[in-house]
C-alpha positions as CSV (number, residue, x, y, z in Angstrom):
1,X,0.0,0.0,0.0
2,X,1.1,3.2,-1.1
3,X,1.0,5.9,1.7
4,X,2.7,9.0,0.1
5,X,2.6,10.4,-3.2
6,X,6.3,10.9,-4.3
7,X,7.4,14.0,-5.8
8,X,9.6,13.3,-9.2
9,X,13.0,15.1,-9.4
10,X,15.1,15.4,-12.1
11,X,18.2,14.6,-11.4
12,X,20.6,16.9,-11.0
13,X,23.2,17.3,-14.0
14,X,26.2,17.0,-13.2
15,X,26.2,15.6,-10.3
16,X,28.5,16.1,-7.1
17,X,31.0,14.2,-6.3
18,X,34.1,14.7,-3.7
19,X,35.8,16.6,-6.4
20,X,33.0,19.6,-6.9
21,X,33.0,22.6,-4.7
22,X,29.6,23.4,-3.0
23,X,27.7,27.0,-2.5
24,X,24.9,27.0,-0.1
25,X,22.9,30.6,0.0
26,X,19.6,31.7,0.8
27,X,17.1,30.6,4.2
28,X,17.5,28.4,6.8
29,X,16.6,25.6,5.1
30,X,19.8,25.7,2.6
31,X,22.1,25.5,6.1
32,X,20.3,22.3,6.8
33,X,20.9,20.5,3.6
34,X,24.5,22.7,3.5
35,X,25.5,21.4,6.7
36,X,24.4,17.7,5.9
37,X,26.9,17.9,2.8
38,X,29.4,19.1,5.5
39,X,29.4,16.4,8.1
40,X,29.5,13.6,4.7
41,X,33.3,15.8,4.0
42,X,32.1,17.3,0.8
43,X,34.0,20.9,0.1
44,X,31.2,23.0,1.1
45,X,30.7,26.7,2.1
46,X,27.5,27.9,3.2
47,X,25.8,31.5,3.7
48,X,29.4,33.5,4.5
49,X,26.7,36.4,5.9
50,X,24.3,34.3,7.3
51,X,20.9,33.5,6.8
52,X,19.4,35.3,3.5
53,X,16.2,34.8,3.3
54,X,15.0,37.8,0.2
55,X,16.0,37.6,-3.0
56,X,17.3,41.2,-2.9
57,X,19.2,40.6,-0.1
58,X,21.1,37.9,-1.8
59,X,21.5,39.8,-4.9
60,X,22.7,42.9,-3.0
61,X,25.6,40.8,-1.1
62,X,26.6,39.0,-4.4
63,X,27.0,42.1,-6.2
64,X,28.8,44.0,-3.3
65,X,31.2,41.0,-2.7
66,X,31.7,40.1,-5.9
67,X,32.4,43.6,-7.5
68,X,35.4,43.4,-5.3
69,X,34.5,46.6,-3.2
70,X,34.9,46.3,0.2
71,X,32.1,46.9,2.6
72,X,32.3,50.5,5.0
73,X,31.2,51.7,7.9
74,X,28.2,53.1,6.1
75,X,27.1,49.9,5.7
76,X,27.3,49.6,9.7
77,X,25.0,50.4,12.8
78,X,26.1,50.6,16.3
79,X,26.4,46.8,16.4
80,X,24.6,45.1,13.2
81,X,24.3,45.5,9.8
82,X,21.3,45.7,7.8
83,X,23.0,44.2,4.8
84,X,23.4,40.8,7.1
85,X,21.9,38.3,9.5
86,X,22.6,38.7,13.4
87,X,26.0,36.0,13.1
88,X,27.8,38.8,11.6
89,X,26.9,41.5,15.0
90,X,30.1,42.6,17.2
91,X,30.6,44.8,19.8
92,X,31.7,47.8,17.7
93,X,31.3,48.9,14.3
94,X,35.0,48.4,13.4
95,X,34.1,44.2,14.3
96,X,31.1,44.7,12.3
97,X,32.7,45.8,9.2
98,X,35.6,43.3,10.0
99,X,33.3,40.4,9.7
100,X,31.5,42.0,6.7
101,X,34.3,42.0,4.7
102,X,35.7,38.8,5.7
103,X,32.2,37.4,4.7
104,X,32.6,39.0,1.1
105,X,36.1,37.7,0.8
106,X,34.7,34.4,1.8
107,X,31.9,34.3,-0.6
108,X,34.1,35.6,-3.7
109,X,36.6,32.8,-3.1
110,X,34.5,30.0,-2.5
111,X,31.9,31.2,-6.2
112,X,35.0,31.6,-7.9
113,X,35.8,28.0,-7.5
114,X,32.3,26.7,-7.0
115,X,30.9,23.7,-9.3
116,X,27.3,24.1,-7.9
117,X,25.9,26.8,-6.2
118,X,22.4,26.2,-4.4
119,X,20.2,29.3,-3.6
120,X,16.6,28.9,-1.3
121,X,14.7,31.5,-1.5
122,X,12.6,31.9,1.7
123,X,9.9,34.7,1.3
124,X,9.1,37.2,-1.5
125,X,8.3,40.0,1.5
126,X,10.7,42.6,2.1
127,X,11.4,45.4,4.9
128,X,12.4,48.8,3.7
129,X,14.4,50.7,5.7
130,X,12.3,54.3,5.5
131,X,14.7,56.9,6.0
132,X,18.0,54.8,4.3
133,X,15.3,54.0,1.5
134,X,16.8,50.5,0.6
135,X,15.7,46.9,1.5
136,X,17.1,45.1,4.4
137,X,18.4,41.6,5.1
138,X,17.2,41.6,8.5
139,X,15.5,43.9,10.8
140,X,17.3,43.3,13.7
141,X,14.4,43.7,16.1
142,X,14.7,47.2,15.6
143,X,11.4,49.2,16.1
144,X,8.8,48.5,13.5
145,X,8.4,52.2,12.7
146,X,11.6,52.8,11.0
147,X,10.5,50.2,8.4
148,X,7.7,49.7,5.5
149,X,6.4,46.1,3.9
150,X,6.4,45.3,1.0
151,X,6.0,42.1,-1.8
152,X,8.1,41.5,-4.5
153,X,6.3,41.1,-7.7
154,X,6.8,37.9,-9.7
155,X,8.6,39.7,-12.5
156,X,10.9,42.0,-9.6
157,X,12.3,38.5,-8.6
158,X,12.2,36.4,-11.6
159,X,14.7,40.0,-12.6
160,X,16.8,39.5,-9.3
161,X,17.3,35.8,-10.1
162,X,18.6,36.5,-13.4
163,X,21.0,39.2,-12.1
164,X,22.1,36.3,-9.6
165,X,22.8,33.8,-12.2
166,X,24.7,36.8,-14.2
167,X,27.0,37.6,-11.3
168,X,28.1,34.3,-10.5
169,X,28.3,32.7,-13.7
170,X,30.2,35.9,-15.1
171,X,32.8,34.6,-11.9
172,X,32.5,31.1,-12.5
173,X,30.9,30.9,-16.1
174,X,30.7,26.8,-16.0
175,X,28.9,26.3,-12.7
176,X,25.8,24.6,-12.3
177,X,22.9,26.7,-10.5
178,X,20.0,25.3,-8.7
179,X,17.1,26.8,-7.0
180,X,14.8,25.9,-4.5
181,X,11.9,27.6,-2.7
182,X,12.2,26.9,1.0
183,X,9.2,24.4,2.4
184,X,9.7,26.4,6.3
185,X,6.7,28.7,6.4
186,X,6.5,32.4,7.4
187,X,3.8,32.3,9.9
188,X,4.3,36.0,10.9
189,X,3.7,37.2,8.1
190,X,0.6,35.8,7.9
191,X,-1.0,32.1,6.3
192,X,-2.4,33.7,3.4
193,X,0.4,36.2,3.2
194,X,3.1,33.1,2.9
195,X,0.9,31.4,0.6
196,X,1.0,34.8,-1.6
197,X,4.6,34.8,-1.1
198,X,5.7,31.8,-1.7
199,X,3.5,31.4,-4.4
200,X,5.4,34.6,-6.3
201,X,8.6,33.0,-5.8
202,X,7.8,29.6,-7.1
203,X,6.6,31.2,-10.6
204,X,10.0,33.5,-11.0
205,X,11.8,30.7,-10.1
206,X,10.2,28.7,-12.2
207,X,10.5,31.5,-15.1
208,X,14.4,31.9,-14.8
209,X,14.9,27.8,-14.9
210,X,12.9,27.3,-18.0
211,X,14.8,30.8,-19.9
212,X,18.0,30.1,-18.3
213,X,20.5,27.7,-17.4
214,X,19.5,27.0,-14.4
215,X,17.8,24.2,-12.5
216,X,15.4,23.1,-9.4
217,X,15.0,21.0,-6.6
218,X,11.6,20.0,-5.2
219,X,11.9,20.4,-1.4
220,X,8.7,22.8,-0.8
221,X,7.0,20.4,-3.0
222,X,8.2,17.2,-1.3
223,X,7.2,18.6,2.2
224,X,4.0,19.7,1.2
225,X,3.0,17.2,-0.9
226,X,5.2,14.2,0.3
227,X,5.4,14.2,3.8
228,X,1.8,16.2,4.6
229,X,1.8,15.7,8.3
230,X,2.9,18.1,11.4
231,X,5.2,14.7,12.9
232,X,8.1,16.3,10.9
233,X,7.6,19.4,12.4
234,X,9.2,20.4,15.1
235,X,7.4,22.2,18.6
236,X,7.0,25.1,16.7
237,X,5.3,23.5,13.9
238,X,7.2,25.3,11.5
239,X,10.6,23.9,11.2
240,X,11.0,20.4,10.1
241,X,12.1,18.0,13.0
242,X,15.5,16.0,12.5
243,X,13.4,13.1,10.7
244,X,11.8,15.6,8.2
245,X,15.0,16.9,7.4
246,X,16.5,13.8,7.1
247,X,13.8,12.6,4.9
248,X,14.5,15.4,2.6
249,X,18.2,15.1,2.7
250,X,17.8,11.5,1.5
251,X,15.5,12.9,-1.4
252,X,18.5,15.1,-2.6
253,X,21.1,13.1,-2.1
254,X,19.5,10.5,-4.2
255,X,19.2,12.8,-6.6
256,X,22.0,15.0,-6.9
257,X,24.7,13.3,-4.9
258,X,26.6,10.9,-7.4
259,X,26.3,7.0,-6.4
260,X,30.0,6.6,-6.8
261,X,29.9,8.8,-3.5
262,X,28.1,6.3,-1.0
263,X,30.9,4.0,0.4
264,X,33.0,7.1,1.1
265,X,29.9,8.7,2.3
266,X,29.4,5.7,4.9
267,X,33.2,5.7,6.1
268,X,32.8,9.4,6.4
269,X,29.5,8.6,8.7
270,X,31.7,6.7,10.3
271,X,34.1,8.4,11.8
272,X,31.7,10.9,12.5
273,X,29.7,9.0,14.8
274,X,33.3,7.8,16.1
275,X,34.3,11.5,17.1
276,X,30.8,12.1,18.5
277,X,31.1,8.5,20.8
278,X,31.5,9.4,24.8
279,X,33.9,6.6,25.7
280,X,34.7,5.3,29.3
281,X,38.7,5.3,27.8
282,X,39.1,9.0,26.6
283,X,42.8,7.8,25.9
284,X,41.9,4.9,24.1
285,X,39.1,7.0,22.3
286,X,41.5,9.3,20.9
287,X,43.8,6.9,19.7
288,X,41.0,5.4,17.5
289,X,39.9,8.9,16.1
290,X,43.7,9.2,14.8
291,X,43.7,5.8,13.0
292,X,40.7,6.6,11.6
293,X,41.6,10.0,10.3
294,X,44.6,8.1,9.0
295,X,43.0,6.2,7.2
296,X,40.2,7.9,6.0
297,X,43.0,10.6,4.5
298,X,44.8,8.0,3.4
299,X,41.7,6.6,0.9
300,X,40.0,9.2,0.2
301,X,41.9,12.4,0.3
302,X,39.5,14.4,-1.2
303,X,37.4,14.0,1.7
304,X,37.1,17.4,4.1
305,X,37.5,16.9,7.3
């Protein structure tokens, strides 16, 4: 008896192996996928300034970091930046704008020698900054008054995803772009207000991988449609739990993930779960984490560790 309704994906081409060079951008759901690639020892960077979860946002920070211009203090509060997620606060500006442009650094290194870059696009609804006039990344739980709501219209994103695609491809012209429209709602905005915006982004993204050469992966469809029930949720009922993320990592790694990679992937697992063992012989312990780094380096030293 079939219980689900599985959601076809077209596999990704090419595929990763331990030789490409991963880009994970966007919401929160691209650092749980990102850092699932991480833990297997896959060359992955992911989200140098955090989450992202607007398509300007992400567009904004590519173009800054890219163009080789180095972020200033203009692009600094007293302890945040609006440009960036929280990670990248400090205690003064100066640390501020330190970790801004070691972000942009970062990011231009790691595109410049990235094979496939993944974007997720969380929510089509933006914040304005009123007096700066511009869009920000994050609010910063600064007062509501200094800002003004907005949606992005399908054709202002489908525009900001082709400039995205542009930028890096005109860094990196033979990398392999994917999408994909992040499955954790935003509640706060509103249920029919997420619906509208995840609705817009779907269609531009959909738009830009049919024109351009780019391509998708189903993981709002396969939560929505696949799983359908609030046991992969977590308390908040918003975030997927460990098993629904799990069940969506398996999902893409079946389909994007080359099968030449699974026996490396397993001894990778491994010594994972070796490093994360709470032994009664910490001396003993330690010894075995050596041999197995050994010898994982040893065969597979294209594995990251």
């Amino acid at each position: 008896m079939q219980l689900t309704t599985p959601v076809p994906i077209t596999p990704l081409q090419p595929a990763i192996n331990y030789d490409s060079s991963l880009v994970f951008l966007g919401s929160c759901f691209t650092e749980n996928i990102g850092s699932k690639m991480a833990y297997h020892g896959f060359k992955t960077c992911v989200n140098p300034f955090g989450i992202i979860f607007n398509p300007h946002s992400l567009l904004v920070l590519l173009e800054r970091s890219l163009s080789g211009d180095l972020f200033t203090l203009e692009d600094v509060e007293t302890h945040f930046s609006y440009l960036a997620h929280s990670d990248l606060n400090g205690s003064t500006r100066d640390a501020v704008l330190n970790n801004l442009n070691i972000a942009g650094t970062l990011l231009t290194q790691q595109i410049k020698k990235a094979s496939h870059v993944f974007i997720t696009l969380g929510t089509a609804w933006v914040y304005e900054h009123i007096e700066q006039q511009s869009i920000v990344a994050n609010c910063h739980k600064q007062p509501q008054g200094l800002f003004v709501k907005k949606l992005l219209s399908i054709n202002e994103i489908s525009k900001k995803l082709s400039d995205i695609i542009s930028i890096i491809k005109n860094a990196k012209h033979d990398v392999t772009v994917t999408f994909t429209l992040s499955p954790v709602r935003h509640i706060k905005d509103g249920f029919t207000e997420n619906q509208r915006s995840k609705a817009r982004l779907f269609e531009a993204i959909q738009a830009v991988v049919e024109t351009q050469k780019a391509q998708y992966f189903p993981a709002y469809e396969i939560v929505m449609d696949e799983l359908r029930d609030y046991r992969f949720y977590g308390r908040d009922m918003i975030h997927l739990n460990e098993t629904g993320i799990e069940l969506v990592w398996e999902r893409f790694r079946e389909s994007v993930i080359s099968t030449t990679c699974s026996p490396i992937m397993k001894a990778v697992d491994k010594h994972r779960k070796l490093m994360a063992h709470r032994p009664s012989n910490v001396d003993l312990h330690l010894e075995q984490i050596e041999k197995s780094l050994i010898s994982l380096q040893q065969k597979f030293p294209q594995v990251e560790l």
